[in-house]
ZAGU-203184 format. One record per residue (C-alpha): residue in one letter; x, y, z. Coordinates in pm, 1 decimal. Layout:
! residues N
A  X  Y  Z $
...
END
This chain:
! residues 109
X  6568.8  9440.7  13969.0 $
X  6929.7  9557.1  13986.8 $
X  7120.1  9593.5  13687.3 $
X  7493.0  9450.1  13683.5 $
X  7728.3  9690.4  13629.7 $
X  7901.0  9784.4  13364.0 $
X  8298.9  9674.1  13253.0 $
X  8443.6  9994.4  13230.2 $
X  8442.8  9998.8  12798.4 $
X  8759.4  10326.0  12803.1 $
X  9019.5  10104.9  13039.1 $
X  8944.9  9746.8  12863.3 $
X  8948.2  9874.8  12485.8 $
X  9232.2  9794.2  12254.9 $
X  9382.1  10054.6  12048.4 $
X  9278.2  10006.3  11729.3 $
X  9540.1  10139.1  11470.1 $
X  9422.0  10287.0  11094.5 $
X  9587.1  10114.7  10794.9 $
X  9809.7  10389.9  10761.6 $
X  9946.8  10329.2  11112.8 $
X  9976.8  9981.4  11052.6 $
X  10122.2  10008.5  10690.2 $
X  10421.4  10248.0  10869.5 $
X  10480.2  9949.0  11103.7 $
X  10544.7  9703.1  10892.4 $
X  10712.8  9956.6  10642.7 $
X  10433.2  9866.4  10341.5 $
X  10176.4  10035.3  10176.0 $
X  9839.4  10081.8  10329.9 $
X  9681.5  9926.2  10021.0 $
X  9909.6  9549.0  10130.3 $
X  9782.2  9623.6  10477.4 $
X  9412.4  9612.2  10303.3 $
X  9450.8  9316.9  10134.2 $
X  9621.3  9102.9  10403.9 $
X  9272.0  9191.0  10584.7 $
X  9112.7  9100.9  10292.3 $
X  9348.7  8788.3  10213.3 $
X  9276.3  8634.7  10625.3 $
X  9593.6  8785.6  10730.8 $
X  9486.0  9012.6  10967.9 $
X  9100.5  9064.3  11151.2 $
X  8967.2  9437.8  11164.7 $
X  8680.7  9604.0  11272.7 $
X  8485.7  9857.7  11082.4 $
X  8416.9  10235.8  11224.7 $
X  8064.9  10375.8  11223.5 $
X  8184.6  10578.4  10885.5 $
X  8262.6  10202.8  10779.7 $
X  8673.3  10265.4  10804.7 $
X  8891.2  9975.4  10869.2 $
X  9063.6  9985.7  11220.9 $
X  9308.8  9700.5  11332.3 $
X  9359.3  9573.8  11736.4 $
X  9701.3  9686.9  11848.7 $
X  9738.4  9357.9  12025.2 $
X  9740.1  9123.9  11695.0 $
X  9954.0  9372.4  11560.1 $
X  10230.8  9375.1  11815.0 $
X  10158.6  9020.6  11845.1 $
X  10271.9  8974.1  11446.3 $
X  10566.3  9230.5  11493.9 $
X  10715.6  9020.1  11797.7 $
X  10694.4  8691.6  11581.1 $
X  10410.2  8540.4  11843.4 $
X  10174.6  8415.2  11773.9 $
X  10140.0  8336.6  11388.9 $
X  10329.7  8484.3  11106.8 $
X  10585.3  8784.3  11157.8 $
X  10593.7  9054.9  10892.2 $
X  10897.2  8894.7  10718.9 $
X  10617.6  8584.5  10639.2 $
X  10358.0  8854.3  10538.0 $
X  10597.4  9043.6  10324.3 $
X  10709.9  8711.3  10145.1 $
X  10315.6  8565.7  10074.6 $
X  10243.4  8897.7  9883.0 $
X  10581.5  8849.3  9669.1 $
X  10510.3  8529.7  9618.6 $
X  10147.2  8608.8  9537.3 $
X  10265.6  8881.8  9311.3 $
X  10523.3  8588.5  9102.9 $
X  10212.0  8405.6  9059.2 $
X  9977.1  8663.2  8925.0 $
X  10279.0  8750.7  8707.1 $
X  10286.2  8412.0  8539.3 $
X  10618.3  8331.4  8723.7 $
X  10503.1  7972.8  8898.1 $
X  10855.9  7889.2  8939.6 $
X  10963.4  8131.4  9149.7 $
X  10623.2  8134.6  9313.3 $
X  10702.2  7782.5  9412.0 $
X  11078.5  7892.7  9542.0 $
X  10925.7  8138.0  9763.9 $
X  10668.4  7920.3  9878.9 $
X  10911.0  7687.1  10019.8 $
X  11087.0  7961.0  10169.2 $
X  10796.1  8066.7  10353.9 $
X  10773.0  7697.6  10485.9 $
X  11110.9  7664.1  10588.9 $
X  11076.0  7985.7  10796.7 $
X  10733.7  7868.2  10924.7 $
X  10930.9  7530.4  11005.9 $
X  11204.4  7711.9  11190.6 $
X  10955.5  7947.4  11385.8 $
X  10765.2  7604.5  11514.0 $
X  10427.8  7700.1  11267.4 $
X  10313.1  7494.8  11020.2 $
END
């Protein structure tokens, strides 16, 4: 029985990027790129050593602003996550509707 061949794996692969990579990017620390994986943000896939790696594809894709939330959006959930956890609802809140107008403006709800 012949076997189908094979996609060739090398030419079809997307670069995956290392946090660090990604963190210089979007001009944060590695440790916000970690928890926006963490948080939903962003997908990644795990190295045999068990190291996160992140597709080069969604990341251009949130530089460019398409599809989804751009890193100004990003950068304004984790302030506004850090207000909350710092028992500052209020201006939580204000940047929440911040994030919405943008969201509004950018056509994503």
């Amino acid at each position: 029985m012949p076997s189908a061949p094979l996609p060739d794996l090398v030419e079809s692969a997307d670069t995956l990027l290392t946090p660090g990579e990604v963190a210089r990017l979007f001009r944060v620390d590695p440790k916000t790129v970690t928890r926006w994986e963490k948080d939903g943000r962003l997908d990644s896939v795990r190295t045999l050593g068990g190291h996160r790696r992140y597709h080069q594809t969604q990341i251009n894709a949130l530089l460019t602003g398409c599809p989804g939330d751009g890193p100004v959006i990003l950068a304004l959930e984790e302030v506004r996550d850090l207000a909350a956890a710092n028992g500052d609802p209020a201006a939580a809140d204000h940047i929440g509707g911040l994030i919405t107008l943008l969201r509004a403006q950018d056509g994503n709800p």
